[in-house]
PDB file of N, H, CA, C and O in Angstrom:
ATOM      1  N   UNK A   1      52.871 203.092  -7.467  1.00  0.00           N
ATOM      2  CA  UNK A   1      51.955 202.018  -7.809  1.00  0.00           C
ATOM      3  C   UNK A   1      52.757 200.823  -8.322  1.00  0.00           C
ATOM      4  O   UNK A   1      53.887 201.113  -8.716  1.00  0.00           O
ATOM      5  N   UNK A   2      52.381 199.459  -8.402  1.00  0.00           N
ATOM      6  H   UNK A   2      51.463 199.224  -8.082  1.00  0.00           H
ATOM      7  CA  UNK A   2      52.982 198.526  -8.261  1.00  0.00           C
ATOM      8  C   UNK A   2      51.868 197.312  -9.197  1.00  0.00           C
ATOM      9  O   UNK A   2      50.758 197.069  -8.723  1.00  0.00           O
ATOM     10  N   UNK A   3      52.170 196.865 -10.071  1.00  0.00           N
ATOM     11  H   UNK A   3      53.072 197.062 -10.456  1.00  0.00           H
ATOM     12  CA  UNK A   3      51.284 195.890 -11.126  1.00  0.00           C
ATOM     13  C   UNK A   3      51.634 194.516 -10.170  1.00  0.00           C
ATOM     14  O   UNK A   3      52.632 193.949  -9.725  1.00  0.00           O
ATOM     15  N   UNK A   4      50.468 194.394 -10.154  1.00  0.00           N
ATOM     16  H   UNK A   4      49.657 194.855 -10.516  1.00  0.00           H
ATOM     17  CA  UNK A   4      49.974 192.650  -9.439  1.00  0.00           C
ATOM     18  C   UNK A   4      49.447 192.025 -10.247  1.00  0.00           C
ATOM     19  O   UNK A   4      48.785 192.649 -11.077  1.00  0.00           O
ATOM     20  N   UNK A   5      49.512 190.633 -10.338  1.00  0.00           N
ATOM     21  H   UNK A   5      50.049 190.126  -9.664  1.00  0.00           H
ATOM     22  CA  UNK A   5      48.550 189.712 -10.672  1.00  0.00           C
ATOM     23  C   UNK A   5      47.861 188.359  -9.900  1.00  0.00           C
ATOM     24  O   UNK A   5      48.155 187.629  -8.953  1.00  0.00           O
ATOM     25  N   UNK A   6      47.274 188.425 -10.432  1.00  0.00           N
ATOM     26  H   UNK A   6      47.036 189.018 -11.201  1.00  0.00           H
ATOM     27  CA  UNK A   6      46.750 187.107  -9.520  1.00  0.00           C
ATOM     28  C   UNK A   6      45.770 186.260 -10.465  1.00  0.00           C
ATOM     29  O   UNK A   6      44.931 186.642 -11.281  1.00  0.00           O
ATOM     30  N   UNK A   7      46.264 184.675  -9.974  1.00  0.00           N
ATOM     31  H   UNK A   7      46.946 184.365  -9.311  1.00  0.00           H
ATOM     32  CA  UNK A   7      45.334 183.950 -10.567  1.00  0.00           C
ATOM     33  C   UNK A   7      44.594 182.846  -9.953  1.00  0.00           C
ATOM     34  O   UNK A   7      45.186 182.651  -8.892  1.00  0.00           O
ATOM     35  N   UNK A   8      43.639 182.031 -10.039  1.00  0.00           N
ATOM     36  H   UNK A   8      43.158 182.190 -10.901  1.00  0.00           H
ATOM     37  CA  UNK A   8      42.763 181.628  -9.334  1.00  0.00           C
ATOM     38  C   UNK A   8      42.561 180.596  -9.870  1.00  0.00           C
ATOM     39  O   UNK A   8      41.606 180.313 -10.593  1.00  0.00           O
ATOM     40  N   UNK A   9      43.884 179.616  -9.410  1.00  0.00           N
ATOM     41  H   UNK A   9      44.660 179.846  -8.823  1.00  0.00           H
ATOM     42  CA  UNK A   9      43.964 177.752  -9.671  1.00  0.00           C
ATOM     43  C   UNK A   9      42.949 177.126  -8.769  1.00  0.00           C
ATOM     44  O   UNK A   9      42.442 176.049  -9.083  1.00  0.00           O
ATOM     45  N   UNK A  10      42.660 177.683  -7.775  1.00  0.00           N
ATOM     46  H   UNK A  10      43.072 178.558  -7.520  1.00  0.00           H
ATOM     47  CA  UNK A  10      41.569 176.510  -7.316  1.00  0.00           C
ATOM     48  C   UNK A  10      40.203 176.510  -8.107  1.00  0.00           C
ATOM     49  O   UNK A  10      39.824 177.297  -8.974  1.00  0.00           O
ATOM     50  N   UNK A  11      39.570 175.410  -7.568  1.00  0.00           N
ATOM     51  H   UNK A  11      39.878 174.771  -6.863  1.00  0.00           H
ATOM     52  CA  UNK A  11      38.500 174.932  -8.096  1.00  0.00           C
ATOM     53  C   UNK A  11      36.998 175.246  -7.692  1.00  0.00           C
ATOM     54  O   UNK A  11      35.986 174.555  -7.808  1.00  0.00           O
ATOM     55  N   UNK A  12      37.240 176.837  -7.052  1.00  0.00           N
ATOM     56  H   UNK A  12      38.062 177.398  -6.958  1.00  0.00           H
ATOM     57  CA  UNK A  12      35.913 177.112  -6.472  1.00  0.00           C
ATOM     58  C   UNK A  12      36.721 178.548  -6.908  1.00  0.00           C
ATOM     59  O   UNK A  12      37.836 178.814  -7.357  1.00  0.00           O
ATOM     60  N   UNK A  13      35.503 179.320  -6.512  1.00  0.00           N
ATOM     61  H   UNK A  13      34.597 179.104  -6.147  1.00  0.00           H
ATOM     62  CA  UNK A  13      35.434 181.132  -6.736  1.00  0.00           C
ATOM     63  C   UNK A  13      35.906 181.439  -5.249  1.00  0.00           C
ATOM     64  O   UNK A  13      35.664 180.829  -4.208  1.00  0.00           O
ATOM     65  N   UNK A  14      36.841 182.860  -5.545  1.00  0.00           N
ATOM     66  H   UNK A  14      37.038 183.355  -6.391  1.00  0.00           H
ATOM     67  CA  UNK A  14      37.217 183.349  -4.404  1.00  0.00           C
ATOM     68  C   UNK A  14      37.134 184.647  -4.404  1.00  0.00           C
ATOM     69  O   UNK A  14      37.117 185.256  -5.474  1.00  0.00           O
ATOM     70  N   UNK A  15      37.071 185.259  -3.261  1.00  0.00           N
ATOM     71  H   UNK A  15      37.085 184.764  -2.392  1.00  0.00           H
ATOM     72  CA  UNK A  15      37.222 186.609  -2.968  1.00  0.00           C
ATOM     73  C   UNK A  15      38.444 187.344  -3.362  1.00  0.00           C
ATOM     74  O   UNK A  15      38.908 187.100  -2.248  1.00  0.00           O
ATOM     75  N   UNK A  16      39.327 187.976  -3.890  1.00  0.00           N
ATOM     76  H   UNK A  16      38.950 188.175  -4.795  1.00  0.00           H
ATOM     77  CA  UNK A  16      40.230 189.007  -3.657  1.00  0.00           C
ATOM     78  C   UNK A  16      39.977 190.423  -3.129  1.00  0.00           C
ATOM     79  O   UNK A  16      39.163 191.196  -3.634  1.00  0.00           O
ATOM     80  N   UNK A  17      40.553 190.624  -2.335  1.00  0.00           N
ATOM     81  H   UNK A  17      41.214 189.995  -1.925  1.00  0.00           H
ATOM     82  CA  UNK A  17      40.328 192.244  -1.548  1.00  0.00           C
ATOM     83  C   UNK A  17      41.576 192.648  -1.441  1.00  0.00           C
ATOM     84  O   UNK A  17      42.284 191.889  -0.780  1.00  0.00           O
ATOM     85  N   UNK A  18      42.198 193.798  -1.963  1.00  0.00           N
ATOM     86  H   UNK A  18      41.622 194.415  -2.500  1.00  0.00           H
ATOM     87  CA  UNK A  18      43.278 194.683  -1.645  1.00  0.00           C
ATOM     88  C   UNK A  18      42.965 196.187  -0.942  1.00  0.00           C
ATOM     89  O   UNK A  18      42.247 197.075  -1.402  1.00  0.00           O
ATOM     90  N   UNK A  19      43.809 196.188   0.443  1.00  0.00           N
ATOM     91  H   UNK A  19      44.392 195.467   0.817  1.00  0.00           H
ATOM     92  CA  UNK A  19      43.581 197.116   1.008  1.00  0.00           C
ATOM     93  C   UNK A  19      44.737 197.685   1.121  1.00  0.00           C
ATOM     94  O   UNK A  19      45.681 197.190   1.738  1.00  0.00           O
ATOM     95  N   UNK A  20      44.759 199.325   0.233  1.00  0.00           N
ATOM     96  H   UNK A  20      43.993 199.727  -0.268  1.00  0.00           H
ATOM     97  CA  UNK A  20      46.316 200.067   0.661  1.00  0.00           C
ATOM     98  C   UNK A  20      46.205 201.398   1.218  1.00  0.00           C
ATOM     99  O   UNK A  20      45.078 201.802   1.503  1.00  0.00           O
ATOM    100  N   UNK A  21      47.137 202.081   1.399  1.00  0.00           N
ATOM    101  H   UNK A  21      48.052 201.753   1.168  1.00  0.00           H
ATOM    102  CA  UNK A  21      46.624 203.352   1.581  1.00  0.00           C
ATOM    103  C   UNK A  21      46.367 204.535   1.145  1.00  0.00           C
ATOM    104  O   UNK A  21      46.969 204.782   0.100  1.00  0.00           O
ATOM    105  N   UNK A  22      45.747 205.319   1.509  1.00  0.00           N
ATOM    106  H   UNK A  22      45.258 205.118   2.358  1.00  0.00           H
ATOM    107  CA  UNK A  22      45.517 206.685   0.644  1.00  0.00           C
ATOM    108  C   UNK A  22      43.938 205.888   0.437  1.00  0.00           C
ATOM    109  O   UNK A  22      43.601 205.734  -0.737  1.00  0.00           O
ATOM    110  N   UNK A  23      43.171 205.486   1.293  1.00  0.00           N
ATOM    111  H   UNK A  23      43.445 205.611   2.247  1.00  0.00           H
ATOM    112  CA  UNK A  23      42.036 204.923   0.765  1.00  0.00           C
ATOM    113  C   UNK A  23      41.834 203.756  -0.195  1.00  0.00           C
ATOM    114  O   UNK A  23      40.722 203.298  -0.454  1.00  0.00           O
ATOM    115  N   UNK A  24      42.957 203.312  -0.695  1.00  0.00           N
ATOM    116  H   UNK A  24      43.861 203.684  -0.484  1.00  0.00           H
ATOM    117  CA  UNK A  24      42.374 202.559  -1.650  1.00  0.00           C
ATOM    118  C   UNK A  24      41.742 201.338  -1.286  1.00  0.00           C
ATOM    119  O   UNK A  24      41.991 200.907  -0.160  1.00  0.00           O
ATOM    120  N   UNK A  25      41.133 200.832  -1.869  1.00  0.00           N
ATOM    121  H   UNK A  25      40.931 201.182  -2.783  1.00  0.00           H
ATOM    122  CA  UNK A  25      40.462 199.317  -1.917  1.00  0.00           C
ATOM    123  C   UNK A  25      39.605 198.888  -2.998  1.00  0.00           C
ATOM    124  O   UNK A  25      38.689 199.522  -3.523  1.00  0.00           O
ATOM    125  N   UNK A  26      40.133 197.429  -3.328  1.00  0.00           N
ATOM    126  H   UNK A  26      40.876 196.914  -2.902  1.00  0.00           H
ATOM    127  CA  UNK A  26      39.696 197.046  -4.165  1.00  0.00           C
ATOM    128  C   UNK A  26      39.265 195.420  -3.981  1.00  0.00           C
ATOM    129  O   UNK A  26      40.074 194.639  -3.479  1.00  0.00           O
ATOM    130  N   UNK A  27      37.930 194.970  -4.426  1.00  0.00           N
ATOM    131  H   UNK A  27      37.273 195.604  -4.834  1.00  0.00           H
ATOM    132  CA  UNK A  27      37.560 193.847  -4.144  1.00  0.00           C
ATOM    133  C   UNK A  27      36.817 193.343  -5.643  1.00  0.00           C
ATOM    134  O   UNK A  27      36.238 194.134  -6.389  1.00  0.00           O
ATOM    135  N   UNK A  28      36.985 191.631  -5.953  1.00  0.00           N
ATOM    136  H   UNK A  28      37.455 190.989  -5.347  1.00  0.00           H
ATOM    137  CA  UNK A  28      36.798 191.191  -7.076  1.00  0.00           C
ATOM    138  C   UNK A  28      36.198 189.906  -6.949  1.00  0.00           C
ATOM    139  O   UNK A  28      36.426 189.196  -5.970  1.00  0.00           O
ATOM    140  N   UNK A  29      35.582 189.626  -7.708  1.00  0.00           N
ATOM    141  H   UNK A  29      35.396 190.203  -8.504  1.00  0.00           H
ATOM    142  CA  UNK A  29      34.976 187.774  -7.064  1.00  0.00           C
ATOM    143  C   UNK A  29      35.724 187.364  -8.737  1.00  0.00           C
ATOM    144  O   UNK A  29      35.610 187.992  -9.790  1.00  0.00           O
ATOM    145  N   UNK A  30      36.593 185.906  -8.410  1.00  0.00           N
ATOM    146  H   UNK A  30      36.685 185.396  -7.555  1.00  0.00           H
ATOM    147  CA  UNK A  30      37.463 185.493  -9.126  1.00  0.00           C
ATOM    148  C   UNK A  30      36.872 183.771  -9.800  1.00  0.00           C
ATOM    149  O   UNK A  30      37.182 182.700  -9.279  1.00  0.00           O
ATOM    150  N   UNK A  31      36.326 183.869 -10.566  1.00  0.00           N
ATOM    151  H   UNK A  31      36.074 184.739 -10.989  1.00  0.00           H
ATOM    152  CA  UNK A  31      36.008 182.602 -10.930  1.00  0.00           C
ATOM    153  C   UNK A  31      37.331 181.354 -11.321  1.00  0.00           C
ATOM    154  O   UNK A  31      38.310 181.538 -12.045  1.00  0.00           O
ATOM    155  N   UNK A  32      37.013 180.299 -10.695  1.00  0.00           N
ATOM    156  H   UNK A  32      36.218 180.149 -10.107  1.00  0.00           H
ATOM    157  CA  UNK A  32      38.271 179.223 -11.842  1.00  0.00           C
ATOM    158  C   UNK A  32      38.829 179.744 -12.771  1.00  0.00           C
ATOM    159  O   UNK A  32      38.334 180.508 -13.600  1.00  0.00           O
ATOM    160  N   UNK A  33      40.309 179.221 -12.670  1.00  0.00           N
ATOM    161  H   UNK A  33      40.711 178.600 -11.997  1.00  0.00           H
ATOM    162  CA  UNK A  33      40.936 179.893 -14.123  1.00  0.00           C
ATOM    163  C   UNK A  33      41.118 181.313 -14.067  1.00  0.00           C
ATOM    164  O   UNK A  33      42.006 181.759 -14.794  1.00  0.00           O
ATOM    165  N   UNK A  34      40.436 182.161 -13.325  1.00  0.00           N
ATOM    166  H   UNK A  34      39.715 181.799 -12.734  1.00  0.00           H
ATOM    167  CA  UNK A  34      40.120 183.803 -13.879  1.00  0.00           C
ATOM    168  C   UNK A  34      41.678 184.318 -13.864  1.00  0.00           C
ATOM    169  O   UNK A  34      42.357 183.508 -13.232  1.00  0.00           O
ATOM    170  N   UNK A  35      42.145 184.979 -14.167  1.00  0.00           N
ATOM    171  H   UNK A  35      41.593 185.636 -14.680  1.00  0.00           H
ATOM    172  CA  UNK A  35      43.531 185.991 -13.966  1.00  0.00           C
ATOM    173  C   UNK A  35      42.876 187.492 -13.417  1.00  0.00           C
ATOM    174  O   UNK A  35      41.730 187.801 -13.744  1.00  0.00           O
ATOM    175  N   UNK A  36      43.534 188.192 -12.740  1.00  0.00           N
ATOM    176  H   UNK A  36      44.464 187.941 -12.474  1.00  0.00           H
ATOM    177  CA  UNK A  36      43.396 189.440 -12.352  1.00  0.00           C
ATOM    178  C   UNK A  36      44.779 190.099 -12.422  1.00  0.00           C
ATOM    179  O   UNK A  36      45.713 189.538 -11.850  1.00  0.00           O
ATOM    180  N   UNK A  37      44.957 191.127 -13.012  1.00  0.00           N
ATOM    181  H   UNK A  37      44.198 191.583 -13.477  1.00  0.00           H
ATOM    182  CA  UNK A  37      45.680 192.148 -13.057  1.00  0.00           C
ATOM    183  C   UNK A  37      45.134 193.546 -12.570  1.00  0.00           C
ATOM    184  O   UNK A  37      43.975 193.873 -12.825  1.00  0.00           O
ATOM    185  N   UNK A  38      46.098 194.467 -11.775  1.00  0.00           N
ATOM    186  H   UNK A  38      47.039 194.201 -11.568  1.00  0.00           H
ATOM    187  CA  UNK A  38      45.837 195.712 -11.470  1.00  0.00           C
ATOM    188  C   UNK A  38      47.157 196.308 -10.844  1.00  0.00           C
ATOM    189  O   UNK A  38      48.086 195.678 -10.337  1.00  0.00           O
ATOM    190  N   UNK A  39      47.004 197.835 -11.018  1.00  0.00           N
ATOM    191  H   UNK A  39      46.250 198.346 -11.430  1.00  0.00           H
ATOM    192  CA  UNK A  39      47.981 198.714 -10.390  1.00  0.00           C
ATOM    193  C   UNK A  39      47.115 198.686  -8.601  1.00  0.00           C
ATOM    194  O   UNK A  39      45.930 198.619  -8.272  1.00  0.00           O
ATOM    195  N   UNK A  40      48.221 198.764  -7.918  1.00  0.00           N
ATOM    196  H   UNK A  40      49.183 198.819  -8.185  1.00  0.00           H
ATOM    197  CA  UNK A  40      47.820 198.851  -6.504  1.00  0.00           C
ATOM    198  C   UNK A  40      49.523 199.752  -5.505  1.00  0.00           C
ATOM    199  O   UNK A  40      50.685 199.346  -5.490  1.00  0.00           O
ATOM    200  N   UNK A  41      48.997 200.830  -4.927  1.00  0.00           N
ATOM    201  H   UNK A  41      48.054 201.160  -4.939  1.00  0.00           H
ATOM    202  CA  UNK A  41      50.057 201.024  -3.854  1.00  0.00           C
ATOM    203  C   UNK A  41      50.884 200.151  -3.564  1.00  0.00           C
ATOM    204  O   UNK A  41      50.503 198.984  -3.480  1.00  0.00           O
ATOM    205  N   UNK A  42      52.413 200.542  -3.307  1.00  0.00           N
ATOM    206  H   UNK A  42      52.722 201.491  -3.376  1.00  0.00           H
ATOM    207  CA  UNK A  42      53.413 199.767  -2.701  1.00  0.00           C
ATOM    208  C   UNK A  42      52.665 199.836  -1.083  1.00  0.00           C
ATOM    209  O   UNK A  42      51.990 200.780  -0.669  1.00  0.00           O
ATOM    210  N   UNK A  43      52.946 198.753  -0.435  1.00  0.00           N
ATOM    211  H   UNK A  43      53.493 197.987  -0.771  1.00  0.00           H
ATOM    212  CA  UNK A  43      52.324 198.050   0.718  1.00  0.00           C
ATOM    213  C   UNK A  43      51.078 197.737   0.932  1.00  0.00           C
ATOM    214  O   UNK A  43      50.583 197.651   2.056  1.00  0.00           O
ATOM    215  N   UNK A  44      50.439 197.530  -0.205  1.00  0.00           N
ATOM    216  H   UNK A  44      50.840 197.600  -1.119  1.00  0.00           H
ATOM    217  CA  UNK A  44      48.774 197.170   0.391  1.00  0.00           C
ATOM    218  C   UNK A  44      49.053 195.632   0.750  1.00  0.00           C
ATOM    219  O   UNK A  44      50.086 194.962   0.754  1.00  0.00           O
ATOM    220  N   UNK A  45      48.292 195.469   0.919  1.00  0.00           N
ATOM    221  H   UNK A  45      47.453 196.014   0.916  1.00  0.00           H
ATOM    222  CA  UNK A  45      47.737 194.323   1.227  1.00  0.00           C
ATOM    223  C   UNK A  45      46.360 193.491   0.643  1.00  0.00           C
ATOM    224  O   UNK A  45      45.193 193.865   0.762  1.00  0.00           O
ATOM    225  N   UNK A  46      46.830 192.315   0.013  1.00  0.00           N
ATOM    226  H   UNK A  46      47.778 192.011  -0.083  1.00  0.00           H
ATOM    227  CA  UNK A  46      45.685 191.141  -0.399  1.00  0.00           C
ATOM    228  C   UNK A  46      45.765 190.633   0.541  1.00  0.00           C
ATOM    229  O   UNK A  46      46.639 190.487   1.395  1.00  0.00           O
ATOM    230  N   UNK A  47      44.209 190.154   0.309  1.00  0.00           N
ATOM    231  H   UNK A  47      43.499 190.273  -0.385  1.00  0.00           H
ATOM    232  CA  UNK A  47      43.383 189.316   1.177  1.00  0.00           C
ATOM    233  C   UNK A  47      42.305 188.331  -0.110  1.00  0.00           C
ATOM    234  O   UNK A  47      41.581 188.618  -1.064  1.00  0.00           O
ATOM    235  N   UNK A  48      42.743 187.140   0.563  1.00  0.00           N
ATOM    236  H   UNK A  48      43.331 186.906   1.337  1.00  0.00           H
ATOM    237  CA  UNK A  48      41.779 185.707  -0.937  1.00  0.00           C
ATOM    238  C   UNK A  48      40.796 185.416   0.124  1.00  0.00           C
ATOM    239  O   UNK A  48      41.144 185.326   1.302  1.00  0.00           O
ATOM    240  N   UNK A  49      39.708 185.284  -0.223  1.00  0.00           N
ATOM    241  H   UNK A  49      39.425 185.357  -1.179  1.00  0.00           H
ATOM    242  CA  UNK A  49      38.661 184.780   0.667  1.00  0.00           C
ATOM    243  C   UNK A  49      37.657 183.686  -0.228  1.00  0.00           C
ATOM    244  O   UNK A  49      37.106 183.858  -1.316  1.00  0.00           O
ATOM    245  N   UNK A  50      37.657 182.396   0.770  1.00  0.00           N
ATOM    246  H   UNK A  50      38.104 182.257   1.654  1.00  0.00           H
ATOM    247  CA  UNK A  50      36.785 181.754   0.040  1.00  0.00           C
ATOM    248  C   UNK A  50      35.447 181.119   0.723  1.00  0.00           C
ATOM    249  O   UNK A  50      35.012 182.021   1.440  1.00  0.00           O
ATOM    250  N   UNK A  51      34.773 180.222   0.810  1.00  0.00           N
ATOM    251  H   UNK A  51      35.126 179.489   0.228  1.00  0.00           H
ATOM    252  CA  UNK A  51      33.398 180.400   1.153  1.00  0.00           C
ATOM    253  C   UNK A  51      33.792 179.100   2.039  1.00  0.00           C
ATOM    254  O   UNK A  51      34.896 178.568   1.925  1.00  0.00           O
ATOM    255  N   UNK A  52      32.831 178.654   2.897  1.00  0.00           N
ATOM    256  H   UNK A  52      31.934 179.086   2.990  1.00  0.00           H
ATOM    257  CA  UNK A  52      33.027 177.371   3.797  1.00  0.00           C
ATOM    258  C   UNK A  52      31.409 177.168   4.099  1.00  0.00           C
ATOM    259  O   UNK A  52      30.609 178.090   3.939  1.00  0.00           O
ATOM    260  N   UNK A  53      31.045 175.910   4.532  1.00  0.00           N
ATOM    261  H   UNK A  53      31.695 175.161   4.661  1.00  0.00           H
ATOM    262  CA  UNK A  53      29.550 175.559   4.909  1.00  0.00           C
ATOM    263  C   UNK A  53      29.377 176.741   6.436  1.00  0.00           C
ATOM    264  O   UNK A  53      28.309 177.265   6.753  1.00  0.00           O
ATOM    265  N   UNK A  54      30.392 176.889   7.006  1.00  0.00           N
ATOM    266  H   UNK A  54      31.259 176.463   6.749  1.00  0.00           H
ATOM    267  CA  UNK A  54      29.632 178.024   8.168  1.00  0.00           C
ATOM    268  C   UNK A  54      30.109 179.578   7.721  1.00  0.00           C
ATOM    269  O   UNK A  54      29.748 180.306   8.645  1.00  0.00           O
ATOM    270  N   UNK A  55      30.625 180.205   6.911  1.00  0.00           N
ATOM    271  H   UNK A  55      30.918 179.614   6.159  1.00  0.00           H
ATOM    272  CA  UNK A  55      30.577 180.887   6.426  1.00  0.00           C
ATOM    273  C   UNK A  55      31.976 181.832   5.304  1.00  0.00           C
ATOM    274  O   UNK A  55      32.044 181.503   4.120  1.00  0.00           O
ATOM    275  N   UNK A  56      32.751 182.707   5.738  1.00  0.00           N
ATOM    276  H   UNK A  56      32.696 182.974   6.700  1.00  0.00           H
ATOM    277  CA  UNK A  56      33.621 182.949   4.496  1.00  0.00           C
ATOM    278  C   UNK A  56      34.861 182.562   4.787  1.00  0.00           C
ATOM    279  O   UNK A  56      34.755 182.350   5.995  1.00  0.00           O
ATOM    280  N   UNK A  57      36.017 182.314   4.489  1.00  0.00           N
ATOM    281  H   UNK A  57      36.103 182.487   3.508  1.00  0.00           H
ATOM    282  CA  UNK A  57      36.940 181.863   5.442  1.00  0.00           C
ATOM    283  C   UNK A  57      38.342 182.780   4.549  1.00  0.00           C
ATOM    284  O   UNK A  57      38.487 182.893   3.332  1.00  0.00           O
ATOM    285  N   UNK A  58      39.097 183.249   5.504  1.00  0.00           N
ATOM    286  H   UNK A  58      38.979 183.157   6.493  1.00  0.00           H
ATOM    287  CA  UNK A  58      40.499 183.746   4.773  1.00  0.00           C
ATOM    288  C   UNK A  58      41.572 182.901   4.543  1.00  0.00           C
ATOM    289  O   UNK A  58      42.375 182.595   5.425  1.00  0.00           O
ATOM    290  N   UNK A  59      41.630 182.453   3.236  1.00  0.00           N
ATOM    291  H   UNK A  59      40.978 182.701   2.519  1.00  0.00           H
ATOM    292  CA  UNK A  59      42.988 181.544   2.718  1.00  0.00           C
ATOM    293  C   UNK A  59      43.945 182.097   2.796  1.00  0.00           C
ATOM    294  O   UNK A  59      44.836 181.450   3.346  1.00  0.00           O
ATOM    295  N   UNK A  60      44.363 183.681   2.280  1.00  0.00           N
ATOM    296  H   UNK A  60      43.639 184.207   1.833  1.00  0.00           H
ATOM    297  CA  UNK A  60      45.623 183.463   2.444  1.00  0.00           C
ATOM    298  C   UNK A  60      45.852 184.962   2.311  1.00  0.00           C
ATOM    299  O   UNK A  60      44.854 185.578   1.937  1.00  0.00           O
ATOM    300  N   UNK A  61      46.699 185.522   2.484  1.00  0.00           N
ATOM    301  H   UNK A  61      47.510 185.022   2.788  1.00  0.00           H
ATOM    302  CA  UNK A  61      47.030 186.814   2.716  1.00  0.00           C
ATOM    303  C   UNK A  61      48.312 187.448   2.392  1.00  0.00           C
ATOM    304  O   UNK A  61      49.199 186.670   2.742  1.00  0.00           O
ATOM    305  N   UNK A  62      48.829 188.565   1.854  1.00  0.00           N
ATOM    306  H   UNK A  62      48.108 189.198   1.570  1.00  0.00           H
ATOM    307  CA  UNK A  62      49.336 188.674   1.187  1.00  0.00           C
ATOM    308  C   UNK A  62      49.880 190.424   1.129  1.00  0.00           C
ATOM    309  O   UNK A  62      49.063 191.332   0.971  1.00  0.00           O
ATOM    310  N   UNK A  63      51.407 190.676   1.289  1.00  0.00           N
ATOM    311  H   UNK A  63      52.071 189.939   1.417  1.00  0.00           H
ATOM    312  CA  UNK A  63      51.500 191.962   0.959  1.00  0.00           C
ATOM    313  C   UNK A  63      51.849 192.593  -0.704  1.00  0.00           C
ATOM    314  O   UNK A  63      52.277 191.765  -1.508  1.00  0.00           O
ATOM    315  N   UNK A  64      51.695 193.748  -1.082  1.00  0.00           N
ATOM    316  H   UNK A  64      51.347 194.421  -0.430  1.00  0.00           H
ATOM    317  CA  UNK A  64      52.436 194.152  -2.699  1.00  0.00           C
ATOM    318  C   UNK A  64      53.333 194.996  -1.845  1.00  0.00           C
ATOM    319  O   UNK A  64      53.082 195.614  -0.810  1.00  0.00           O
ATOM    320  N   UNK A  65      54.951 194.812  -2.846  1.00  0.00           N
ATOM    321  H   UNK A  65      55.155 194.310  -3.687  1.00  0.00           H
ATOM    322  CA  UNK A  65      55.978 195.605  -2.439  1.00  0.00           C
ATOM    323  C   UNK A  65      56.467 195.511  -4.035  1.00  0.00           C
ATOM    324  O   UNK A  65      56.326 194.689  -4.940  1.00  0.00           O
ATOM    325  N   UNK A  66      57.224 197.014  -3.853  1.00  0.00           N
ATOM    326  H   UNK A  66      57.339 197.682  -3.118  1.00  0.00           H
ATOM    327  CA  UNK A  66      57.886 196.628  -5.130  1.00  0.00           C
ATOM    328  C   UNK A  66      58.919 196.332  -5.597  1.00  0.00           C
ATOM    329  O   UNK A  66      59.348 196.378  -6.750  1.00  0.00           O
ATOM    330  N   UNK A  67      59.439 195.937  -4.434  1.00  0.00           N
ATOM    331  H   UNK A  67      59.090 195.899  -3.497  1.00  0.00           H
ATOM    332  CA  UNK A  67      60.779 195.247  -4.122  1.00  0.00           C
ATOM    333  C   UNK A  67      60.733 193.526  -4.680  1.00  0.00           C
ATOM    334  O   UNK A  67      61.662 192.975  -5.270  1.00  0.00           O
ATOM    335  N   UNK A  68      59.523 192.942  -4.350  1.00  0.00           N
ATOM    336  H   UNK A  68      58.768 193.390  -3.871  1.00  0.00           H
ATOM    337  CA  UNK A  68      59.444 191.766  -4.888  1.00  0.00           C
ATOM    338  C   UNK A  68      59.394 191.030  -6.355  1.00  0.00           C
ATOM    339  O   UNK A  68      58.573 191.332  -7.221  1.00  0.00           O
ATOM    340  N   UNK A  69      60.494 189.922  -6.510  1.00  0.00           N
ATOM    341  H   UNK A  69      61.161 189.677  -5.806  1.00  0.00           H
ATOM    342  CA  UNK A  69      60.748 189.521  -8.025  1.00  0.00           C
ATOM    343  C   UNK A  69      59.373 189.419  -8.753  1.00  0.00           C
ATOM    344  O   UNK A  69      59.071 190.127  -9.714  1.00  0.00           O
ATOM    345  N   UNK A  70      58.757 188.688  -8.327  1.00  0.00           N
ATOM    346  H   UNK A  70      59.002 188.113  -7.547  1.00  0.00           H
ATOM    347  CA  UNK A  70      57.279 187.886  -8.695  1.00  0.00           C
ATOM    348  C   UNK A  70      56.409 187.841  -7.877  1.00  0.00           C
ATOM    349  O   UNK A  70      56.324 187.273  -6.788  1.00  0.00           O
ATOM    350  N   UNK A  71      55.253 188.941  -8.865  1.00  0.00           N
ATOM    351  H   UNK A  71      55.322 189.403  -9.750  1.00  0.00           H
ATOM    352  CA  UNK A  71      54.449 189.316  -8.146  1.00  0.00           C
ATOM    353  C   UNK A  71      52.863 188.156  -8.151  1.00  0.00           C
ATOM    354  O   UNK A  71      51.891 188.309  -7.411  1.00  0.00           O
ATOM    355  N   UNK A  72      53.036 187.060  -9.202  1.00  0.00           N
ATOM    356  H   UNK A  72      53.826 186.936  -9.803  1.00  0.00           H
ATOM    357  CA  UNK A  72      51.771 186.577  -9.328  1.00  0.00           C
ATOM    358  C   UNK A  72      51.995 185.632  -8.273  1.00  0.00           C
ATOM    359  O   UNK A  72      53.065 185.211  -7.834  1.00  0.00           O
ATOM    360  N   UNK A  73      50.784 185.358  -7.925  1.00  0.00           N
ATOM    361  H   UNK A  73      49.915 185.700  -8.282  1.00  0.00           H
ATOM    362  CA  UNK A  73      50.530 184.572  -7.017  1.00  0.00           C
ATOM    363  C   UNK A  73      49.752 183.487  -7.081  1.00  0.00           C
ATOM    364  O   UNK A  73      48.671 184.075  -7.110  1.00  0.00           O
ATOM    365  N   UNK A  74      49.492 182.425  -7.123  1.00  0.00           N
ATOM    366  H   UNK A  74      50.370 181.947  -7.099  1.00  0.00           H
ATOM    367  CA  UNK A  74      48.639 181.486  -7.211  1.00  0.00           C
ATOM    368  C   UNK A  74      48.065 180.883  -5.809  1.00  0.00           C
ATOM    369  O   UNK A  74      48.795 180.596  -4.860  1.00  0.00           O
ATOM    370  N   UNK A  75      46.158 180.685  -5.824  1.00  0.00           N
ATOM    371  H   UNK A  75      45.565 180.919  -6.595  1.00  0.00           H
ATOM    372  CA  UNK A  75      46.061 180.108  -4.740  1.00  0.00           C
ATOM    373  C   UNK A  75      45.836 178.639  -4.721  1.00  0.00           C
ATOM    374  O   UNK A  75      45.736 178.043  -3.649  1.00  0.00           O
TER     375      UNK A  75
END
């Protein structure tokens, strides 16, 4: 397992979804400002999703390894 964070500089609410394996998944609605912390599998994968007038749109995407210096991420 591998400690992530994430925080949520833009100026609208976004989706976070982490998908790893062994089943896991985890999804969060992130207000302005919000911080998120969690343990997650080495190789899952984030996914930020935010909203658009025709419907949800994927900003930006993202693997956890635990090889990586810095894990927070800002969108």
């Amino acid at each position: 397992m591998v400690e992530f964070s994430y925080k949520n500089e833009s100026g609208r609410m976004v989706v976070l979804r982490c998908i790893g394996p062994s089943n896991f998944f985890l999804e969060r609605v992130l207000f302005p400002t919000d911080i998120l912390t969690f343990m997650a599998p080495n190789d899952s994968r984030v996914e930020i999703w935010g909203n658009e007038l025709y419907g949800p749109k994927l900003e930006e995407r993202m693997r956890i390894s635990a090889d990586s210096e810095d894990s927070t991420l800002v969108a």
